[in-house]
C-alpha positions, 0 to 999 in steps of 0.5 A, spaced: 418 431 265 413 425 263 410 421 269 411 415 270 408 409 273 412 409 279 411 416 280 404 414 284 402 422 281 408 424 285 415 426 283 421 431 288 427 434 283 433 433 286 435 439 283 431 443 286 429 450 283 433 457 284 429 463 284 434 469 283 430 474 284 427 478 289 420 479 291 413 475 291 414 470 286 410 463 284 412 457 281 407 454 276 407 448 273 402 445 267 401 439 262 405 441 256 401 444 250 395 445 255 395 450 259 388 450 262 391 443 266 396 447 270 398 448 278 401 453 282 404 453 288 402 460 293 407 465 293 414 464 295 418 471 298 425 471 294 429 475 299 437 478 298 442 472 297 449 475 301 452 481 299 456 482 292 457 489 290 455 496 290 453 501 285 454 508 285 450 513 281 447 520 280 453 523 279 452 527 272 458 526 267 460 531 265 461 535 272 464 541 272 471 541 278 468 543 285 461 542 283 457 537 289 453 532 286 448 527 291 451 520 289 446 514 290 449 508 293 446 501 292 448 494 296 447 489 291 447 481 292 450 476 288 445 476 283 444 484 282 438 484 287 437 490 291 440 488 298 435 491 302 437 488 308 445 490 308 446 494 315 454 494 313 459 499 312 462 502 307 468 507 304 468 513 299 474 512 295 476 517 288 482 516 284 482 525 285 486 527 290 483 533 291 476 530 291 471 531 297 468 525 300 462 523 305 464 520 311 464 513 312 458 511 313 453 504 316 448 502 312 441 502 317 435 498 316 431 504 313 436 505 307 433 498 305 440 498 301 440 505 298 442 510 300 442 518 297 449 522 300 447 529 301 453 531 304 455 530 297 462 528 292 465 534 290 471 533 284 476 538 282 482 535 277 480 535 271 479 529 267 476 522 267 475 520 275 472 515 279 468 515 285 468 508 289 465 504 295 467 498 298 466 494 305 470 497 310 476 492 311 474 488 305 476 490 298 472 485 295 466 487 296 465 494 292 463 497 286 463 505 282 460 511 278 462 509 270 468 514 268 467 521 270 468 527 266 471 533 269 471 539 266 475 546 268 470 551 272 470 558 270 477 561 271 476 565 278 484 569 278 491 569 275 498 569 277 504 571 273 510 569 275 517 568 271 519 575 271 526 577 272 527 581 278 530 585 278 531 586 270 534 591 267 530 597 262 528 593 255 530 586 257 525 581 254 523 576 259 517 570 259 512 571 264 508 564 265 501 567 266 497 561 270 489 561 269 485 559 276 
């Protein structure tokens, strides 16, 4: 901005000035290629704007089926910040059925926006699944793990099913072996 005459030495910008992350910050001004005649005003405290979403991370990938893993969960505000101030609810959802979850659970103001479940997420069908979290009663507020391999566990029995009975003495049959 250049000065003007009218200015008396004083000028207010209408369009103000967004900070948007959090944290102590300053704003400082100075006079264009000079910067030993510069200004600053004393720190602002740039506190979390509304809730946006969540992130949810700390599940290995790949995991082996029925392995408990600790996800971290974090409350963000609409610029990505840690919303450290959230005291919400929130929902585990996954896309595997079979998938053990924490409980619901209501942010306090110790988590200061994170919070560790060591109760854990135990996935179990094989494949690419997703752990997600969102606002009790609000769908628009959520967010999730990246993509999750699961990868079989080790084999722990078989069946064998498929044979006649009964079946008489030198008859083929074709037995399905199913590994678990």
């Amino acid at each position: 901005y250049t000065f003007l005459a009218g200015d008396n030495g004083a000028k207010t910008f209408a369009n103000g000035v967004t900070l948007t992350t959090t944290g102590e910050k300053y704003l400082r001004v100075q006079v264009v290629g000079d910067a030993t005649k510069q200004g600053q005003q004393s720190a602002i405290t740039v506190t979390p704007a509304a809730l946006g979403s969540f992130t949810v991370t700390s599940i290995s990938d790949p995991v082996v089926a029925g392995t408990t893993t600790s996800p971290v969960v974090s409350a963000l505000d609409i610029f990505n910040n840690v919303k450290t101030d959230y005291t919400g609810v929130i929902v585990f959802d996954s896309d595997d059925a079979a998938a053990t979850l924490p409980v619901n659970y209501t942010f306090i103001a110790g988590d200061n926006g994170v919070k560790t479940f060591t109760s854990g997420v135990t996935l179990r069908t094989m494949g690419e699944m997703y752990v997600r979290v969102q606002v009790v009663g609000d769908a628009t507020k959520q967010g999730q793990q990246s993509a999750i391999t699961v990868q079989p566990a080790a084999i722990d029995h078989f069946t064998l099913t498929s044979i006649a009975d009964p079946i008489a003495a030198g008859t083929a049959s074709s037995p399905v072996v199913t590994a678990y």
